[in-house]
PDB file of N, CA, C and O in Angstrom:
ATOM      1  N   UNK A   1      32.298  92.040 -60.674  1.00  0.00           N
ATOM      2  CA  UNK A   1      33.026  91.494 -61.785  1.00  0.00           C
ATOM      3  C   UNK A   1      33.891  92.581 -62.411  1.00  0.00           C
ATOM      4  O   UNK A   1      33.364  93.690 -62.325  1.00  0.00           O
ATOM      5  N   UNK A   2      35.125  92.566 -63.044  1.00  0.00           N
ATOM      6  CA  UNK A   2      35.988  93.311 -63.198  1.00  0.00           C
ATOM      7  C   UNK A   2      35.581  93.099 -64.759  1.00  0.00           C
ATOM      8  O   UNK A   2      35.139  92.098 -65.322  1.00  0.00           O
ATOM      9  N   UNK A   3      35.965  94.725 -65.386  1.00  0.00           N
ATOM     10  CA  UNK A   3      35.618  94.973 -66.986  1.00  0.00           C
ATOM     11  C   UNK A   3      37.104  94.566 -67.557  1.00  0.00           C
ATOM     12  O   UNK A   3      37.917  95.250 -68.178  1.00  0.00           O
ATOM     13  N   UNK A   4      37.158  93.183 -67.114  1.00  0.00           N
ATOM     14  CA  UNK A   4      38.370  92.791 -67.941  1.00  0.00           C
ATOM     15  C   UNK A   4      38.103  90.953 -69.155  1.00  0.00           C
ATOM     16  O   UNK A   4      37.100  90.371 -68.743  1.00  0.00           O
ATOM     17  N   UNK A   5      38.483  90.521 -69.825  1.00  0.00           N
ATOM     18  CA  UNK A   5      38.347  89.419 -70.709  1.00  0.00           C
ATOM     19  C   UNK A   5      38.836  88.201 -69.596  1.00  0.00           C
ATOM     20  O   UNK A   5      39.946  88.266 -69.068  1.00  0.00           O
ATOM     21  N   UNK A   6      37.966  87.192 -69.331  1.00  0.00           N
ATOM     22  CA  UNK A   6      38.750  86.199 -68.403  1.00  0.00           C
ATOM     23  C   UNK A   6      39.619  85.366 -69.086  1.00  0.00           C
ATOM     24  O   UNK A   6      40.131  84.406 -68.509  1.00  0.00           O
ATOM     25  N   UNK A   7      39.918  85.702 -70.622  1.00  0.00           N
ATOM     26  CA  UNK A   7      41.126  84.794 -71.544  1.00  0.00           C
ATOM     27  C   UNK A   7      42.221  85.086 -71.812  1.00  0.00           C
ATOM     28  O   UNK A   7      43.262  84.444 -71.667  1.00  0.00           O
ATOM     29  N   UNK A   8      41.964  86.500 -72.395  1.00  0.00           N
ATOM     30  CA  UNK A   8      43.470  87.073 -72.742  1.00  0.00           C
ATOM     31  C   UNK A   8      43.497  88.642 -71.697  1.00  0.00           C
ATOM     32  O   UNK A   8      44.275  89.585 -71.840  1.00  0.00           O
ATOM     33  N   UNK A   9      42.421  88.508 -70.702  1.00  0.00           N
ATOM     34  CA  UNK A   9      42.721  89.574 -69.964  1.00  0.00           C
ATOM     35  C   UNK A   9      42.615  91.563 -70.395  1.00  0.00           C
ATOM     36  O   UNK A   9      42.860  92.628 -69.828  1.00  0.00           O
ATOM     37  N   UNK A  10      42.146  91.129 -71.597  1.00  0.00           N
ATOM     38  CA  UNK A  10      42.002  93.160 -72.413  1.00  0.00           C
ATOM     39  C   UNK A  10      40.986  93.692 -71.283  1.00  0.00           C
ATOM     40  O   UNK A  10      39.962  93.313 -70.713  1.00  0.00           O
ATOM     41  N   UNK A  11      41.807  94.716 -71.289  1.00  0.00           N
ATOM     42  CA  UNK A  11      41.059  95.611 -70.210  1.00  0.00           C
ATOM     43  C   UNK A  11      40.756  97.530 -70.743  1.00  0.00           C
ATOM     44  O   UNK A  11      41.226  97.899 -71.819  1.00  0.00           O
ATOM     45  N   UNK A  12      40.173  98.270 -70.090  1.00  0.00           N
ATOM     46  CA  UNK A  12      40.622  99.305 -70.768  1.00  0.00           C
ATOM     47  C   UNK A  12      41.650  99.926 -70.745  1.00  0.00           C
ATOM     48  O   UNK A  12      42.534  99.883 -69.890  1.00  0.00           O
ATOM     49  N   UNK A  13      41.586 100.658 -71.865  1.00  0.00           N
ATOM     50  CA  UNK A  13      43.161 101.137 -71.997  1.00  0.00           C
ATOM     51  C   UNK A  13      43.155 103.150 -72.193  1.00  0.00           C
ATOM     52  O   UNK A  13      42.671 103.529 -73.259  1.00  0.00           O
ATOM     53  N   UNK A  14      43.501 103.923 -71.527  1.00  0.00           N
ATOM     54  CA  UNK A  14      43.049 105.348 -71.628  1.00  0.00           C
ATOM     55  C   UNK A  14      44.156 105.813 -72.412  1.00  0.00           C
ATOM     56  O   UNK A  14      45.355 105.541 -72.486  1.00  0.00           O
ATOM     57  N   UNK A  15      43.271 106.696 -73.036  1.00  0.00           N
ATOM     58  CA  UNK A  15      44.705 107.452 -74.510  1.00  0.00           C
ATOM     59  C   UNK A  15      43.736 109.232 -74.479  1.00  0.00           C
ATOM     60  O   UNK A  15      42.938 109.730 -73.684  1.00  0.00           O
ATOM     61  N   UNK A  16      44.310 109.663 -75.678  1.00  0.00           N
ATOM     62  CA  UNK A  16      43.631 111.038 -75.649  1.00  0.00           C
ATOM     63  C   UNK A  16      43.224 111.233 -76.598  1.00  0.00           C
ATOM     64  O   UNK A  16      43.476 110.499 -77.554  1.00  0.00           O
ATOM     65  N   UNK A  17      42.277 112.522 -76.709  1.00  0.00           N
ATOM     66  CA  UNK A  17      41.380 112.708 -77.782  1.00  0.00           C
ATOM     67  C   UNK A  17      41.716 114.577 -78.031  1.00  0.00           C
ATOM     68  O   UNK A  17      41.778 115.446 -77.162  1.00  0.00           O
ATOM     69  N   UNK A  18      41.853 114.688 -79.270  1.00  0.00           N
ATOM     70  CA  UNK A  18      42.307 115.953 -79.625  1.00  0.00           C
ATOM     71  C   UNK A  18      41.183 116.479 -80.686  1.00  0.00           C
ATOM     72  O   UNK A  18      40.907 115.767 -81.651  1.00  0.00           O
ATOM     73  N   UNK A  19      40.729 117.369 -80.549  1.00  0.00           N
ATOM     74  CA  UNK A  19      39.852 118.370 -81.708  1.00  0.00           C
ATOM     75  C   UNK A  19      40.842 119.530 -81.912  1.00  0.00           C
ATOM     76  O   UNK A  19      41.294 120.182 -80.971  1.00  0.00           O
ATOM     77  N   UNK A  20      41.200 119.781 -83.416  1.00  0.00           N
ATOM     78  CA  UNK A  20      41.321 120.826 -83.783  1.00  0.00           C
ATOM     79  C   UNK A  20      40.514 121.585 -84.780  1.00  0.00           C
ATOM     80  O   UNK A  20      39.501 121.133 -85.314  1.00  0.00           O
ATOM     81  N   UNK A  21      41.073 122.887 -85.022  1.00  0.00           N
ATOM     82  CA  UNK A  21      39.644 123.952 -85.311  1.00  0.00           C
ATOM     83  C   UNK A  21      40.923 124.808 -86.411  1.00  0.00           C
ATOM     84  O   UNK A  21      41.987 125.290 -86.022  1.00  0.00           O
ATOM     85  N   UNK A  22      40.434 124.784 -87.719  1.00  0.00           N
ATOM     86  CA  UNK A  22      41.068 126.022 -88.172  1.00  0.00           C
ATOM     87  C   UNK A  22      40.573 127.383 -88.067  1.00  0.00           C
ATOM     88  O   UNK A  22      39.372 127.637 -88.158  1.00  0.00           O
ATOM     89  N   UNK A  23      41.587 128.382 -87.850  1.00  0.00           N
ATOM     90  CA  UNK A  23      41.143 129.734 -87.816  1.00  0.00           C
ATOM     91  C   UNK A  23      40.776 130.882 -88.963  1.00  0.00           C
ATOM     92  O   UNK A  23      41.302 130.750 -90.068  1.00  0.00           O
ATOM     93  N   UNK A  24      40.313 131.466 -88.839  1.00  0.00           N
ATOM     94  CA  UNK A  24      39.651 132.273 -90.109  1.00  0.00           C
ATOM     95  C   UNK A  24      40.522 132.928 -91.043  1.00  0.00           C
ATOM     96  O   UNK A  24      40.512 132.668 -92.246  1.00  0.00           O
ATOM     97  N   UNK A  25      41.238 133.734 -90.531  1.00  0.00           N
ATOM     98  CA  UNK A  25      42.096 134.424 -90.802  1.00  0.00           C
ATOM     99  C   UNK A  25      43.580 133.531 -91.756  1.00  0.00           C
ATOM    100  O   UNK A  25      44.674 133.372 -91.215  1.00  0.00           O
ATOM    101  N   UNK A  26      43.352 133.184 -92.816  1.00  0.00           N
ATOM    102  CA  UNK A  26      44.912 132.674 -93.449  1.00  0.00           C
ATOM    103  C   UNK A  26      44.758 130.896 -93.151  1.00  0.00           C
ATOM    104  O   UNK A  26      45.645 130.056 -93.007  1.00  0.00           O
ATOM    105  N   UNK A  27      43.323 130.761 -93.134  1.00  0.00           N
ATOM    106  CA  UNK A  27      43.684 129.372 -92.759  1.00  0.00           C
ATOM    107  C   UNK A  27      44.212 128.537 -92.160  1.00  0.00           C
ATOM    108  O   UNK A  27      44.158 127.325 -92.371  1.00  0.00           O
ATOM    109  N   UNK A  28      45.123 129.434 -90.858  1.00  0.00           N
ATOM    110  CA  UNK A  28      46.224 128.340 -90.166  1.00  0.00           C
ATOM    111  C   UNK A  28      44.912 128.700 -88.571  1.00  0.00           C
ATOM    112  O   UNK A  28      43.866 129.305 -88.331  1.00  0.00           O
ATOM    113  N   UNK A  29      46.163 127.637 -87.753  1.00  0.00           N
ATOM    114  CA  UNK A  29      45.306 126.839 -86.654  1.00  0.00           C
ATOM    115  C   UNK A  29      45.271 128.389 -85.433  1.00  0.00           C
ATOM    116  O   UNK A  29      46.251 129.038 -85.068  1.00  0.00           O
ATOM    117  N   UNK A  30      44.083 128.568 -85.119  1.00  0.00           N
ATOM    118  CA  UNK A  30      44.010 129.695 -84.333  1.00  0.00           C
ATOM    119  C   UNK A  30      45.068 129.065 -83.074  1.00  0.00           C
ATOM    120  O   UNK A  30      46.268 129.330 -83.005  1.00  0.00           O
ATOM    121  N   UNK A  31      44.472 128.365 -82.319  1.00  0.00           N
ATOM    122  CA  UNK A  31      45.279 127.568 -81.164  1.00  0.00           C
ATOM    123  C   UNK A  31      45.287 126.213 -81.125  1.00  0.00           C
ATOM    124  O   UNK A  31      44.529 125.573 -81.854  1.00  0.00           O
ATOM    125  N   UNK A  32      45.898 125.787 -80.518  1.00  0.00           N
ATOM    126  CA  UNK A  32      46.227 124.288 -80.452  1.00  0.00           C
ATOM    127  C   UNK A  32      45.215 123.535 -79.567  1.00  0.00           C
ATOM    128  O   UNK A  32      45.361 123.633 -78.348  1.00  0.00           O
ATOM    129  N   UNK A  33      44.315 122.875 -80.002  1.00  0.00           N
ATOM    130  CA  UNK A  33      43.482 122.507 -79.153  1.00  0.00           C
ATOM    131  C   UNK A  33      43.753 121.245 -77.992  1.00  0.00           C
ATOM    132  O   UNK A  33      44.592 120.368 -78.199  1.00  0.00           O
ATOM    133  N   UNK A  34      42.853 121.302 -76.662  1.00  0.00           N
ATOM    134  CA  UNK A  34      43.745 120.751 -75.652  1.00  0.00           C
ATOM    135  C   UNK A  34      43.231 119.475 -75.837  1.00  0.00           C
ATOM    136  O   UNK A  34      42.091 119.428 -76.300  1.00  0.00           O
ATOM    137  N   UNK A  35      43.843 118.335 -75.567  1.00  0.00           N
ATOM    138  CA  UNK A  35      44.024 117.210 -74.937  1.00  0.00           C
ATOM    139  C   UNK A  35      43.073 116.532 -74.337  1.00  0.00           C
ATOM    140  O   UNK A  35      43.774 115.987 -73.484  1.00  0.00           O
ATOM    141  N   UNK A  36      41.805 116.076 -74.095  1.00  0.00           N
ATOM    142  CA  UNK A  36      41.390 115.597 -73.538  1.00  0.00           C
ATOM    143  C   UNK A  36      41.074 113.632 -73.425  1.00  0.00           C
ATOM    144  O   UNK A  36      40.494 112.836 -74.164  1.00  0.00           O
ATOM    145  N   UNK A  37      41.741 113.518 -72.232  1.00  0.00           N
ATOM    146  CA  UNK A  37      41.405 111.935 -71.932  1.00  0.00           C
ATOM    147  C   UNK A  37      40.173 111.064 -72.344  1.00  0.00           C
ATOM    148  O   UNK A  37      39.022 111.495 -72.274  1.00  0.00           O
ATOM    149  N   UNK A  38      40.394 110.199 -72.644  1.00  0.00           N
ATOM    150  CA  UNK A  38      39.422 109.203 -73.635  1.00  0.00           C
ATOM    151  C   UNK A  38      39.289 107.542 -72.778  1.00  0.00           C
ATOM    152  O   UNK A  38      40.174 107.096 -72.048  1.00  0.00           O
ATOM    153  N   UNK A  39      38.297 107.006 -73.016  1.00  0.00           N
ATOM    154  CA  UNK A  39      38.891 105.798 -72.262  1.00  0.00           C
ATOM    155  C   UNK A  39      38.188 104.670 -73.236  1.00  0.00           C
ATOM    156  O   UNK A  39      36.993 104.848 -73.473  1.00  0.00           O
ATOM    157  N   UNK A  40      38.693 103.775 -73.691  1.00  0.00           N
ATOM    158  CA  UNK A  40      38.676 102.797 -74.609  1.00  0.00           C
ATOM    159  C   UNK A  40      38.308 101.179 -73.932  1.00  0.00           C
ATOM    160  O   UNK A  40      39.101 100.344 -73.497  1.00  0.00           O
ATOM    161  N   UNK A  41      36.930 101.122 -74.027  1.00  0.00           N
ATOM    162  CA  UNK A  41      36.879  99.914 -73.368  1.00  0.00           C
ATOM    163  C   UNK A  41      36.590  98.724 -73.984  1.00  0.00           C
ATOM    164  O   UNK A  41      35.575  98.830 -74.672  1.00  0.00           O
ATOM    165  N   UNK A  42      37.221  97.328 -74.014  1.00  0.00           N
ATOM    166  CA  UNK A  42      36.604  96.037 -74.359  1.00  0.00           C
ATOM    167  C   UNK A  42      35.503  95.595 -74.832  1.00  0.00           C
ATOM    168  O   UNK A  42      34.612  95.730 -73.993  1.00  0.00           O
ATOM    169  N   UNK A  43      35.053  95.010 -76.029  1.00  0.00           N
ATOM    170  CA  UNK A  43      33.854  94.899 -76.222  1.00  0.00           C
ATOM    171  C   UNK A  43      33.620  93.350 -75.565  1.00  0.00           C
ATOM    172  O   UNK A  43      33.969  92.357 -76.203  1.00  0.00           O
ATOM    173  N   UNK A  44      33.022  93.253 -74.284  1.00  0.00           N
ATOM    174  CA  UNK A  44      33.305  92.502 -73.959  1.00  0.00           C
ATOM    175  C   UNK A  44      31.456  91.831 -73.174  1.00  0.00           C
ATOM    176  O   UNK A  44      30.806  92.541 -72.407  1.00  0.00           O
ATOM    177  N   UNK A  45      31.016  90.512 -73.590  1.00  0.00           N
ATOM    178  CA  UNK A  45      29.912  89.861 -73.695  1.00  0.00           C
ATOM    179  C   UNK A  45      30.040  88.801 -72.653  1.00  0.00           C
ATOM    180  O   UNK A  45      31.174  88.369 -72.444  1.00  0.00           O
ATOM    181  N   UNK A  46      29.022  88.313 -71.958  1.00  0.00           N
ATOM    182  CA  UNK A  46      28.856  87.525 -71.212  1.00  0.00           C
ATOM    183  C   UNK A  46      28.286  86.063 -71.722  1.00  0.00           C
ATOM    184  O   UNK A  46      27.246  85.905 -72.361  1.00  0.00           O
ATOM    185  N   UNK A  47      29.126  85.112 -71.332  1.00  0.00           N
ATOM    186  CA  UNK A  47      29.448  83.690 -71.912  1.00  0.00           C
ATOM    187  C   UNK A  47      29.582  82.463 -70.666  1.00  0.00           C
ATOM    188  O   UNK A  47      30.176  82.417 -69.588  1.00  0.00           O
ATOM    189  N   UNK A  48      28.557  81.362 -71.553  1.00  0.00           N
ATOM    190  CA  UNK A  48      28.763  80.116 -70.481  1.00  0.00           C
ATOM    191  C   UNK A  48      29.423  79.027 -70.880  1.00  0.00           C
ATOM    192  O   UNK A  48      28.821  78.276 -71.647  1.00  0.00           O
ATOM    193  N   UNK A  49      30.859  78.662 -70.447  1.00  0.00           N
ATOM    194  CA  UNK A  49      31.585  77.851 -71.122  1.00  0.00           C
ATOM    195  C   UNK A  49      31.132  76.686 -69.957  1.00  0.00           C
ATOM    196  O   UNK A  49      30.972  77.034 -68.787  1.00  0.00           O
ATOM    197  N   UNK A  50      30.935  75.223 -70.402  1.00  0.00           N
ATOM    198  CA  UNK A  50      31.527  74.080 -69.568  1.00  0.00           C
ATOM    199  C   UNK A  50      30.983  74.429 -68.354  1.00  0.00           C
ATOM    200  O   UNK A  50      31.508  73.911 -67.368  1.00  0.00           O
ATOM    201  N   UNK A  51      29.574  75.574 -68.094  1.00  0.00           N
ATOM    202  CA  UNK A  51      29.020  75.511 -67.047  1.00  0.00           C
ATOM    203  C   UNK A  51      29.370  77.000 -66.051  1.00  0.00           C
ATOM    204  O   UNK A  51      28.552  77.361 -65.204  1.00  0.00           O
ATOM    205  N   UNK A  52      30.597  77.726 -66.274  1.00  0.00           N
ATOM    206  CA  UNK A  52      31.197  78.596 -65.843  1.00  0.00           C
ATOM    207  C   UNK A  52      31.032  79.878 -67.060  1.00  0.00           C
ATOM    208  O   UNK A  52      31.402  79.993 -68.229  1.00  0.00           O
ATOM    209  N   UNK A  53      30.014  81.037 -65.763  1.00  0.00           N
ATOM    210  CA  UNK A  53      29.846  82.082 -66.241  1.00  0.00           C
ATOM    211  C   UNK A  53      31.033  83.002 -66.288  1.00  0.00           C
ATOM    212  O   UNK A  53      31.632  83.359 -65.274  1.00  0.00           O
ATOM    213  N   UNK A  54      31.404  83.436 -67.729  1.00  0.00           N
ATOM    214  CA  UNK A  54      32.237  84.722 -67.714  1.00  0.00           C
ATOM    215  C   UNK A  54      32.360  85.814 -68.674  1.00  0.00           C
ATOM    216  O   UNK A  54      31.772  85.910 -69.751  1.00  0.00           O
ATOM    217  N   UNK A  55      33.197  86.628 -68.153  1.00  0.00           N
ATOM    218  CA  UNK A  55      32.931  87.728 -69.849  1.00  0.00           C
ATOM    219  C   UNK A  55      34.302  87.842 -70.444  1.00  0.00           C
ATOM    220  O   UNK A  55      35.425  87.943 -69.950  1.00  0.00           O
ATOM    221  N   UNK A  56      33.760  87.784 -71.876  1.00  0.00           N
ATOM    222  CA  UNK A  56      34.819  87.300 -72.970  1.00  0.00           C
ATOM    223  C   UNK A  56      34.678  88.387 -73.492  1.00  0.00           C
ATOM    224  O   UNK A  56      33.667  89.059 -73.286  1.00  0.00           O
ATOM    225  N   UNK A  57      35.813  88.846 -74.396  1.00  0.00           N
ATOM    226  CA  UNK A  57      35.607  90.295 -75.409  1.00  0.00           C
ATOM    227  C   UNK A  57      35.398  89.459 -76.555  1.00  0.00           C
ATOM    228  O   UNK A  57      35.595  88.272 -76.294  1.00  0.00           O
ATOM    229  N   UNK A  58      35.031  89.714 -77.857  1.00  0.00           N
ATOM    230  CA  UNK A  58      34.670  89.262 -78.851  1.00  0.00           C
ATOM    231  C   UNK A  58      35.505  88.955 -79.373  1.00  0.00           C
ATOM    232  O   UNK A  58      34.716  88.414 -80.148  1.00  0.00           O
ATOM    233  N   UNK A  59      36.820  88.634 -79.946  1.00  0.00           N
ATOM    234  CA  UNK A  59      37.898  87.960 -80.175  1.00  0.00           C
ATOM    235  C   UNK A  59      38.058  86.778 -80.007  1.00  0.00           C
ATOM    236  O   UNK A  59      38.219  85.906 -80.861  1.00  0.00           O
ATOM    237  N   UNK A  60      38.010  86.666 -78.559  1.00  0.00           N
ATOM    238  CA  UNK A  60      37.700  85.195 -77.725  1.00  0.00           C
ATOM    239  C   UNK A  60      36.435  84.286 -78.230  1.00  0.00           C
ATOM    240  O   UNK A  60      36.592  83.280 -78.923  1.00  0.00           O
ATOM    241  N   UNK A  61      35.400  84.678 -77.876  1.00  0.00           N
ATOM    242  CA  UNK A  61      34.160  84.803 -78.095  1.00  0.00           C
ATOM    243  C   UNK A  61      34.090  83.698 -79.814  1.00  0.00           C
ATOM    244  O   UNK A  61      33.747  82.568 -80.163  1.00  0.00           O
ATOM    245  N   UNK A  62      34.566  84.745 -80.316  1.00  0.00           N
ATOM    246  CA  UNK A  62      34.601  84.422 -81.861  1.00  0.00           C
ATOM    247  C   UNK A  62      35.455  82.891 -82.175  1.00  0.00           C
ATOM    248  O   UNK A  62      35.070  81.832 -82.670  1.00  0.00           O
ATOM    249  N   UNK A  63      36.838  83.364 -81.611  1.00  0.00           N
ATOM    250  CA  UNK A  63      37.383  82.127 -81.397  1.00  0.00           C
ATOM    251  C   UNK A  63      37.146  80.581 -80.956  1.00  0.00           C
ATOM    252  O   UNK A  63      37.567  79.525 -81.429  1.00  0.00           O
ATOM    253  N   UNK A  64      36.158  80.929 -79.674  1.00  0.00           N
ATOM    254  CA  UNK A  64      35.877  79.942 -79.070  1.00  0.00           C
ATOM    255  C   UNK A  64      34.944  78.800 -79.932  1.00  0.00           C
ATOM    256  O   UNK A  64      35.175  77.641 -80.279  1.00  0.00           O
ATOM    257  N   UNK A  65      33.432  79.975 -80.151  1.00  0.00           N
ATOM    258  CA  UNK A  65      33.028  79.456 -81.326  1.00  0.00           C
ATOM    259  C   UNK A  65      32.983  78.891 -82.300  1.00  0.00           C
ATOM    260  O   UNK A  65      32.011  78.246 -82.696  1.00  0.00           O
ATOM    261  N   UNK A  66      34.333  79.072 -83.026  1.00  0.00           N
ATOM    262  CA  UNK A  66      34.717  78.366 -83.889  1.00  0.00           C
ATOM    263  C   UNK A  66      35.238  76.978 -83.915  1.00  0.00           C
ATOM    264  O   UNK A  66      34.854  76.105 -84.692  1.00  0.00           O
ATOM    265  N   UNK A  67      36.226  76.839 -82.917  1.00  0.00           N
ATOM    266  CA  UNK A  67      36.769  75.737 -81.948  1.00  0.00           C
ATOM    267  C   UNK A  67      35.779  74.945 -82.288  1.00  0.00           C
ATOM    268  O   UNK A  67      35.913  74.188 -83.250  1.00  0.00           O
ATOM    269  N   UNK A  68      34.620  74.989 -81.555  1.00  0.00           N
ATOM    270  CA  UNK A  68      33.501  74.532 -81.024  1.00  0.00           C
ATOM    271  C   UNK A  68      33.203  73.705 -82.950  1.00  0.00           C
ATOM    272  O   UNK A  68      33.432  72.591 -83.421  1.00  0.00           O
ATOM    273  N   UNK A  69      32.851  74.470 -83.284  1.00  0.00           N
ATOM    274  CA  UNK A  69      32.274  74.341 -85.044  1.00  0.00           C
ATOM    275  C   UNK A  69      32.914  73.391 -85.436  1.00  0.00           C
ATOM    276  O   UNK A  69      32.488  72.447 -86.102  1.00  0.00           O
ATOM    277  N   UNK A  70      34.185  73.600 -84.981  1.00  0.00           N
ATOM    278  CA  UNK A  70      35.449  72.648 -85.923  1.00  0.00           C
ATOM    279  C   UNK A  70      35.551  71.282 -85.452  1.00  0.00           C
ATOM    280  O   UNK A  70      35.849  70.344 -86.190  1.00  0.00           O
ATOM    281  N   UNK A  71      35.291  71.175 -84.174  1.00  0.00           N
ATOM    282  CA  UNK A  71      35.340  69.547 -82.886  1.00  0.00           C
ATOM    283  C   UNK A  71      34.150  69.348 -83.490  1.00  0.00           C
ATOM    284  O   UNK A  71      34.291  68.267 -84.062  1.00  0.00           O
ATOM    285  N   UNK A  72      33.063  69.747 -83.702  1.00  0.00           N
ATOM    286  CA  UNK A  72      31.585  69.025 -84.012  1.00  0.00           C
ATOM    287  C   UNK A  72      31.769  68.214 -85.239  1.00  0.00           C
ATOM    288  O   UNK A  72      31.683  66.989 -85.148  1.00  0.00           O
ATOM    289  N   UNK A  73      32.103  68.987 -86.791  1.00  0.00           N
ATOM    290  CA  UNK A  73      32.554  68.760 -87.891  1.00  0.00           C
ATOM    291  C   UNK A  73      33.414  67.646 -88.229  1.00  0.00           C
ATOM    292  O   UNK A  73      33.473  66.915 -89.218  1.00  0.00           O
ATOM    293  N   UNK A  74      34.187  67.720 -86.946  1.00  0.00           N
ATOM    294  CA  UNK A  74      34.908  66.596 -87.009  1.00  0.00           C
ATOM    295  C   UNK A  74      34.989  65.143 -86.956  1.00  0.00           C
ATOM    296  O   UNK A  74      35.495  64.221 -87.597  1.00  0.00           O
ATOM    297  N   UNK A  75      33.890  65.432 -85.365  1.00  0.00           N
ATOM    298  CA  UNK A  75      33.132  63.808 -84.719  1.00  0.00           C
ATOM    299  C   UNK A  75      31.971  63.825 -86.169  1.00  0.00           C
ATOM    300  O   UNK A  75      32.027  62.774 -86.806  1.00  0.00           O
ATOM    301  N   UNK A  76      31.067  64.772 -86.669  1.00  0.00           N
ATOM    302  CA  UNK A  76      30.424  64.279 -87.909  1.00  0.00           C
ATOM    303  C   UNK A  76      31.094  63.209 -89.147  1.00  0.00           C
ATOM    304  O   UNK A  76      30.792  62.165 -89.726  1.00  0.00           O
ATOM    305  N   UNK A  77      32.313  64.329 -89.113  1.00  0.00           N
ATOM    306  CA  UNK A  77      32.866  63.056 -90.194  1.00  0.00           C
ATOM    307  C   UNK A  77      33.738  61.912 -90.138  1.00  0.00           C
ATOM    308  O   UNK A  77      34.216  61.250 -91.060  1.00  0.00           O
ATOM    309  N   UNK A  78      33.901  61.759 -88.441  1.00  0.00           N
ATOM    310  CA  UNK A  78      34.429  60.111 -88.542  1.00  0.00           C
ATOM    311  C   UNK A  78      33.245  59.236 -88.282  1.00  0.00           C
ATOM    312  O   UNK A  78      33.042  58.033 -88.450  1.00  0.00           O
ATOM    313  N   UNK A  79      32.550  60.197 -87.832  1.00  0.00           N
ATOM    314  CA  UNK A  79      30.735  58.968 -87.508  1.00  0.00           C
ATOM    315  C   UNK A  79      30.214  59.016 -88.325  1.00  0.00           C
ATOM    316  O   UNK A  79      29.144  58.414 -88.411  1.00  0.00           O
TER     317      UNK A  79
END
């Protein structure tokens, strides 16, 4: 199974991560600290819609849910 959302498709996305350090001397930055790659992944949960297993990130998830809340609420109050 691929670490991607089967709705809107979010997948991870890699960016960078920087630490800097001030230096002793005068308060300014001894060196520039390097760059290191980060990887940012989906919070993404496993869900059974209509019988079909898949994984949703929580956005969806949340969404769907609600959907769901709102069609029930509804048939309640014409019955």
């Amino acid at each position: 199974m691929s670490q991607q959302c089967f709705i809107c498709a979010k997948a991870r996305q890699i960016g960078r991560q920087s630490r800097h350090k001030r230096g002793v001397a005068g308060k300014q930055w001894a060196k520039r600290a390097q760059k290191t790659v980060k990887v940012f992944k989906p919070n993404l949960h496993p869900a059974t819609i209509n019988g079909v297993q898949m994984l949703l990130c929580m956005k969806c998830l949340k969404r769907i849910k609600k959907e769901q809340a709102d069609l029930e609420e509804k048939k309640a109050v014409t019955a």
